[in-house]
ROVEXZA-759168 format. One record per residue (C-alpha): residue number from 1; residue in three letters; chain; x, y, z. Coordinates in Angstrom, 3 decimals. Last residue first. Example, Ala and Ser with C-alpha at 12.3 -4.5 7.8 and 13.67 -1.06 7.14 Angstrom:
<lumdrens>
<lumdren 2 "Ser" "A" <13.670 -1.060 7.140>>
<lumdren 1 "Ala" "A" <12.300 -4.500 7.800>>
</lumdrens>
This chain:
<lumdrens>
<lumdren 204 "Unk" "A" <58.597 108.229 108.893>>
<lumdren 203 "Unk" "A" <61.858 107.186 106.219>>
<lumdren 202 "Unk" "A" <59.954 107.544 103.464>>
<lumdren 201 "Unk" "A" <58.732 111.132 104.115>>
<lumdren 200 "Unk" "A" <62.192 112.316 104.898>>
<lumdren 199 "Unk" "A" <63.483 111.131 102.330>>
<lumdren 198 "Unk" "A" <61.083 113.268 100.206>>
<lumdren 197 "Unk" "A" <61.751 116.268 101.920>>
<lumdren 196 "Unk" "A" <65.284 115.649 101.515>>
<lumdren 195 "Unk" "A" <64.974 115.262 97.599>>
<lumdren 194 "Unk" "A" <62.971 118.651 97.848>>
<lumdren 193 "Unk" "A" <65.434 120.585 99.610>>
<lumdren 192 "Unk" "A" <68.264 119.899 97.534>>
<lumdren 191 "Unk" "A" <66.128 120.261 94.392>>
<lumdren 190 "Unk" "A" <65.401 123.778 95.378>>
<lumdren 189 "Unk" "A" <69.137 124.499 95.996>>
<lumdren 188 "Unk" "A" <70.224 122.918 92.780>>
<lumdren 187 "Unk" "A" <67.246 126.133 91.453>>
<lumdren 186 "Unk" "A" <68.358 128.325 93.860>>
<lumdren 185 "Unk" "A" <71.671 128.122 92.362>>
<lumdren 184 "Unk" "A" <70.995 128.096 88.860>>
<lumdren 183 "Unk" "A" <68.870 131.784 89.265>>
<lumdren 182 "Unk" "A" <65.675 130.801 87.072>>
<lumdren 181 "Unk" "A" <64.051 134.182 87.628>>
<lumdren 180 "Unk" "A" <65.386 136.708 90.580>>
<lumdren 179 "Unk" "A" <61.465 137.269 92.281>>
<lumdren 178 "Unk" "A" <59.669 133.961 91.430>>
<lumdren 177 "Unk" "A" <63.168 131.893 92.218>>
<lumdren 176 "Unk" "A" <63.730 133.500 95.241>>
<lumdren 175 "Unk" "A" <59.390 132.668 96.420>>
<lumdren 174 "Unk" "A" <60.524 129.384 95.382>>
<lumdren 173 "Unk" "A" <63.742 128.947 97.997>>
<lumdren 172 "Unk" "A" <61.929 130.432 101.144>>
<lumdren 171 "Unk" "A" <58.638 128.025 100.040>>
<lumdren 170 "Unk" "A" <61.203 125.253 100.358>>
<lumdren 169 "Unk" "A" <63.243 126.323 103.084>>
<lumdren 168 "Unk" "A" <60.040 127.061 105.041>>
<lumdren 167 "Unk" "A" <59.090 123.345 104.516>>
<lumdren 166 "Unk" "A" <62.494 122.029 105.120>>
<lumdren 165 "Unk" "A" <63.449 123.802 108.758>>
<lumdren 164 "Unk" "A" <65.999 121.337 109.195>>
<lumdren 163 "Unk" "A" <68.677 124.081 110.759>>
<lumdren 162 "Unk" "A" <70.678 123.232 107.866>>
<lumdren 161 "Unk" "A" <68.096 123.558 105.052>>
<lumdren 160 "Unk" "A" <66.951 126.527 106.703>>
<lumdren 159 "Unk" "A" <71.011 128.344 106.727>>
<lumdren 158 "Unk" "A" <70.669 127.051 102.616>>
<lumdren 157 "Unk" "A" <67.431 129.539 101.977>>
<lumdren 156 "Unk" "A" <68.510 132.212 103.442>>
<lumdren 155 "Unk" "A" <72.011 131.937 101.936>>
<lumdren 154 "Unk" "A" <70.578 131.508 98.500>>
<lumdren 153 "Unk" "A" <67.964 134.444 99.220>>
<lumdren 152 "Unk" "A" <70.956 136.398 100.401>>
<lumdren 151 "Unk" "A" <73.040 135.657 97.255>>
<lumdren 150 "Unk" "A" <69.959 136.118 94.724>>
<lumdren 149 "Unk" "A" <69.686 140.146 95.246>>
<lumdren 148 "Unk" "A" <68.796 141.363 92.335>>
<lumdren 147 "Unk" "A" <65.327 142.245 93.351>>
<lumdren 146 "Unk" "A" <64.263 142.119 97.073>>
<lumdren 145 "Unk" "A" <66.568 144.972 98.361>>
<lumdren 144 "Unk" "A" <66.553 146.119 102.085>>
<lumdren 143 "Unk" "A" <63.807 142.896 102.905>>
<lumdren 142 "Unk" "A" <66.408 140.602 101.475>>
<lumdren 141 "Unk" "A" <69.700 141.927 103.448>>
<lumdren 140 "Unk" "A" <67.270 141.785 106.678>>
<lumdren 139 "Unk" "A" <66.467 137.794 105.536>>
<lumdren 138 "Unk" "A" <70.336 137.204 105.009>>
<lumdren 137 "Unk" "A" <70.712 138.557 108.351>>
<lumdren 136 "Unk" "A" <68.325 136.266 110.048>>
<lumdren 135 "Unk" "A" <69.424 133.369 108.094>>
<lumdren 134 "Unk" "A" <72.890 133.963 108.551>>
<lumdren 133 "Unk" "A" <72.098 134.014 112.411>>
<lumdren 132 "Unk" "A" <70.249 131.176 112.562>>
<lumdren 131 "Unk" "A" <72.975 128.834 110.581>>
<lumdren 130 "Unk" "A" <75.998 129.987 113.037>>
<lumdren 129 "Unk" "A" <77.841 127.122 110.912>>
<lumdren 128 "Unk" "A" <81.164 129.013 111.360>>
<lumdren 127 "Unk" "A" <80.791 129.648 107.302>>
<lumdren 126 "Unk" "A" <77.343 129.882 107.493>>
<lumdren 125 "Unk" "A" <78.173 133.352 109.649>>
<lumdren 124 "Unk" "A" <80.691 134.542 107.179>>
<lumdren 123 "Unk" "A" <77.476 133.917 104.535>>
<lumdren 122 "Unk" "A" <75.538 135.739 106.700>>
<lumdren 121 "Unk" "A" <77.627 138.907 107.029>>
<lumdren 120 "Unk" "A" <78.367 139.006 103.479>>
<lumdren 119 "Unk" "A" <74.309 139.680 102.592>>
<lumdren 118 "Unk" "A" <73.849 141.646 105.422>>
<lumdren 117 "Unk" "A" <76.566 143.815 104.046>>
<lumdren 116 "Unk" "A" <75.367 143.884 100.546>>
<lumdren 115 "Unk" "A" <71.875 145.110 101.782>>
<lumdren 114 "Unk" "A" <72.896 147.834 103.961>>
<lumdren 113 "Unk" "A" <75.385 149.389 101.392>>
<lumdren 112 "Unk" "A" <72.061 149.154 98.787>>
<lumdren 111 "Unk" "A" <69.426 150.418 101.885>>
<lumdren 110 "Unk" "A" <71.617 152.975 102.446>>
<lumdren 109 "Unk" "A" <72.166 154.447 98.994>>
<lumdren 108 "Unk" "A" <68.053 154.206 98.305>>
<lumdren 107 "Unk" "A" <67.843 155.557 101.169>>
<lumdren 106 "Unk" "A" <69.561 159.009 99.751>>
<lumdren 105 "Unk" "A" <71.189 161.473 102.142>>
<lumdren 104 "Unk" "A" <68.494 163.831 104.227>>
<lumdren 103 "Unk" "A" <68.494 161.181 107.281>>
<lumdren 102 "Unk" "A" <72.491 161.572 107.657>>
<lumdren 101 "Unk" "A" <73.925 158.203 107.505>>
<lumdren 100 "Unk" "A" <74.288 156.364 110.420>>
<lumdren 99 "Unk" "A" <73.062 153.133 109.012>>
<lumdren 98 "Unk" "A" <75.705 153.235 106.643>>
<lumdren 97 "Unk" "A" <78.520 153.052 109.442>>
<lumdren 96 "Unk" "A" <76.766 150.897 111.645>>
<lumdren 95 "Unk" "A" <76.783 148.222 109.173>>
<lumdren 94 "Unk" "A" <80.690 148.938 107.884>>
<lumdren 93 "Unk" "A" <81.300 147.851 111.738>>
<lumdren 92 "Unk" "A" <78.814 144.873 111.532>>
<lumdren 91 "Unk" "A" <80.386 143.891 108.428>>
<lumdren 90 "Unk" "A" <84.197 144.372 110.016>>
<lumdren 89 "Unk" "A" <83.347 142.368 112.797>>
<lumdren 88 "Unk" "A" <81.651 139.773 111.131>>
<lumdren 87 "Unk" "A" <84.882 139.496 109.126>>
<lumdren 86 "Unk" "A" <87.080 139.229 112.479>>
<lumdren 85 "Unk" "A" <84.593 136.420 113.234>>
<lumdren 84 "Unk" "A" <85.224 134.605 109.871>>
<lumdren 83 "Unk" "A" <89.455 134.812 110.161>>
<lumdren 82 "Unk" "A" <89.196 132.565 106.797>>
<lumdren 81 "Unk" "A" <92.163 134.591 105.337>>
<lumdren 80 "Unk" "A" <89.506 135.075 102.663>>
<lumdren 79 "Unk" "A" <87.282 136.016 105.121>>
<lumdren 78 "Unk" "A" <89.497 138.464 106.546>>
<lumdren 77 "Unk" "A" <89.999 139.961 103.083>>
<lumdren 76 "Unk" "A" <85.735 140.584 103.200>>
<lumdren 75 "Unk" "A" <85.645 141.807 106.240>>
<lumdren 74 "Unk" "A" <88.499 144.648 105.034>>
<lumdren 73 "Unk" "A" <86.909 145.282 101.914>>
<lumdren 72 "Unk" "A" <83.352 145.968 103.664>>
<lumdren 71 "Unk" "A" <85.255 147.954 106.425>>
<lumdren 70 "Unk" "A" <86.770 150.030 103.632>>
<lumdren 69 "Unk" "A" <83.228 150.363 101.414>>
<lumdren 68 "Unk" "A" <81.667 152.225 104.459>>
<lumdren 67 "Unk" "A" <84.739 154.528 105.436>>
<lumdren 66 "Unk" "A" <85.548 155.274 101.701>>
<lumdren 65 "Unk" "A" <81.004 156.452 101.516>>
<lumdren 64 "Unk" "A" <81.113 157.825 104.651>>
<lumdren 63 "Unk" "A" <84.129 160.333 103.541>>
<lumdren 62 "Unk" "A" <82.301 160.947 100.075>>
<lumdren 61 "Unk" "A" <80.165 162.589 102.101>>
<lumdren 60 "Unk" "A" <76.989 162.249 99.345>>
<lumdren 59 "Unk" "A" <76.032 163.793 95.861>>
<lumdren 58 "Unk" "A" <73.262 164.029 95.961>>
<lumdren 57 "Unk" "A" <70.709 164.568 98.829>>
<lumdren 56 "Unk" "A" <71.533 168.574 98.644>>
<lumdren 55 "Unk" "A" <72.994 169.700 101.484>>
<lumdren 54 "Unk" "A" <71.771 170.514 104.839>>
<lumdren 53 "Unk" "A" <72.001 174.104 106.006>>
<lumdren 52 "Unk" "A" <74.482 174.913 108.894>>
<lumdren 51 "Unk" "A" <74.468 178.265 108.049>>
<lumdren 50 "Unk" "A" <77.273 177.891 105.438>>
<lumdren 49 "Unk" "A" <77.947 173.865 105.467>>
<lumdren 48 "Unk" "A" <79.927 172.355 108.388>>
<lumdren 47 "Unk" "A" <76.768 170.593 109.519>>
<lumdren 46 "Unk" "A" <77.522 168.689 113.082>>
<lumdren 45 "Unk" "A" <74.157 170.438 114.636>>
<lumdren 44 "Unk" "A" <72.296 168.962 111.912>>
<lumdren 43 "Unk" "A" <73.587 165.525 112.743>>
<lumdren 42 "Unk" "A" <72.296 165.809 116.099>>
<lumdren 41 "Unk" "A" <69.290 167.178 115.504>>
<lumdren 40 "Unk" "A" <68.510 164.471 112.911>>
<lumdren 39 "Unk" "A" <69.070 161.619 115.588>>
<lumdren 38 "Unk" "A" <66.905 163.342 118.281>>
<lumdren 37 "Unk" "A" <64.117 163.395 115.488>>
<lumdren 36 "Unk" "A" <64.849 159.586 115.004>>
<lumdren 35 "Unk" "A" <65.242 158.502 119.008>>
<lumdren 34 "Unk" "A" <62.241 160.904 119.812>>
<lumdren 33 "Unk" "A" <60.121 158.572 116.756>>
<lumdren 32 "Unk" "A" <61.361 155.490 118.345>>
<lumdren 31 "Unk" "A" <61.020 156.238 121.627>>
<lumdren 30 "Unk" "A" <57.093 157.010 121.273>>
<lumdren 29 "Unk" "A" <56.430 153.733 119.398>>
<lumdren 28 "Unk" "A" <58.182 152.028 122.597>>
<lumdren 27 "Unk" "A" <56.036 153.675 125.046>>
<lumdren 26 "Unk" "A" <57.283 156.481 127.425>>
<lumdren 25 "Unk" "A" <55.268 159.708 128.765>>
<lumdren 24 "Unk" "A" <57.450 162.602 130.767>>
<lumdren 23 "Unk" "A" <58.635 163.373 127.457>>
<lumdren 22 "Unk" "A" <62.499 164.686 125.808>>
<lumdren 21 "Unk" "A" <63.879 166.274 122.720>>
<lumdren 20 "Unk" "A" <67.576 165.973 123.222>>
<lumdren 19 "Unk" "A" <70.205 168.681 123.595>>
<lumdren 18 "Unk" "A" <72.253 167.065 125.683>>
<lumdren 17 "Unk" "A" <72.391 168.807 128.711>>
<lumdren 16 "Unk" "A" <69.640 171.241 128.768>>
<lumdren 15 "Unk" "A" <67.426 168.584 127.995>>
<lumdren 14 "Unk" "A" <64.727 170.046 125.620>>
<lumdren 13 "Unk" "A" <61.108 169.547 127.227>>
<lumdren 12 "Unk" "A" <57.865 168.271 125.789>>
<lumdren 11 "Unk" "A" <54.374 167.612 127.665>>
<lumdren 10 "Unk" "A" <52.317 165.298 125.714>>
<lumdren 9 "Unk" "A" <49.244 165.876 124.100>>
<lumdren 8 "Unk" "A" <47.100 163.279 122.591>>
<lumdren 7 "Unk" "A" <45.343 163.420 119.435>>
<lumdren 6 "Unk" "A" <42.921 160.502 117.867>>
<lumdren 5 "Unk" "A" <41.677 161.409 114.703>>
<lumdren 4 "Unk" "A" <44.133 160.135 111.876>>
<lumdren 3 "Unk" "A" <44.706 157.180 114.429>>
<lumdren 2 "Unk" "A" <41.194 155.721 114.032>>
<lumdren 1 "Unk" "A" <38.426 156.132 117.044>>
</lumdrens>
């Protein structure tokens, strides 16, 4: 029996306490989908609009917009001052920040602020040579925004060469170059890779 016709039903309650939509039944696909609806209550609750009606998607809280581009400023000045774990700290806080947006506010904005944060994150990660965790966020900064986005596929791409994961580096690097054209540095990058690759071979 497919999804579209299976149909189970679940005892619901409203927690008197905190207001959240609540079953008897757990499963991780469950959780999710209470955590999101949960989520939206929440934030309609905090409206300040007449009749607490959502606004239109555009234009945004300007507030959430100067608090998300202040933590990026700020991680990225402590990276200049080469304080790299202070700038994680900033990223991840500017991270949360966006991700908390109200669900009726554009995704195309969040998955834009998301992207460029990932995308500094990793590369103050490289910098303290914590290679699989730039990779991992410069792979979530490439799944938020494919196109135009050559710095995380770079940074993907470098954080395998490091960790001597050549192969996937090297698929990693042309898939880049297929999506952002002839960018230079994923093309030295490419080379890199391949001259290794090669040494390695001569040296088994």
């Amino acid at each position: 029996m497919s999804d579209l016709e299976h149909f189970d039903l679940l005892p619901i309650t409203l927690n008197p306490e905190s207001k959240d939509v609540e079953t008897g039944r757990t499963s991780r696909a469950l959780n999710a989908e209470l955590a999101q609806l949960n989520e939206l209550h929440r934030s309609l609750l905090a409206l300040e609009t007449p009749g607490n009606v959502p606004p239109p998607p555009i234009p945004v809280n300007p507030k959430r917009t100067a608090q998300v581009t202040k933590f990026r400023d700020n991680g990225n000045a402590e990276y200049r001052k080469q304080k790299f774990d202070e700038a994680v700290k900033m990223y991840t806080l500017g991270l949360q920040m966006a991700l908390a947006r109200p669900l009726w506010e554009p995704s195309a904005l969040v998955r834009e602020e998301v992207s460029g944060l990932l995308a500094n994150r990793a590369q103050a990660h490289m910098a303290m040579l914590n290679w699989p965790e730039g990779a991992v966020d410069a792979l979530a900064s490439v799944e938020a925004r494919r196109v135009g986005n050559a710095k995380a596929w770079w940074r993907r791409g470098r954080c395998l060469y490091e960790m001597a994961r050549l192969e996937e580096a090297r698929e990693w690097v042309k898939e880049g170059l297929e999506v952002e054209g002839e960018e230079a540095e994923l093309v030295t990058l490419l080379k890199e890779i391949e001259v290794r690759i090669e040494k390695t071979k001569s040296e088994q």
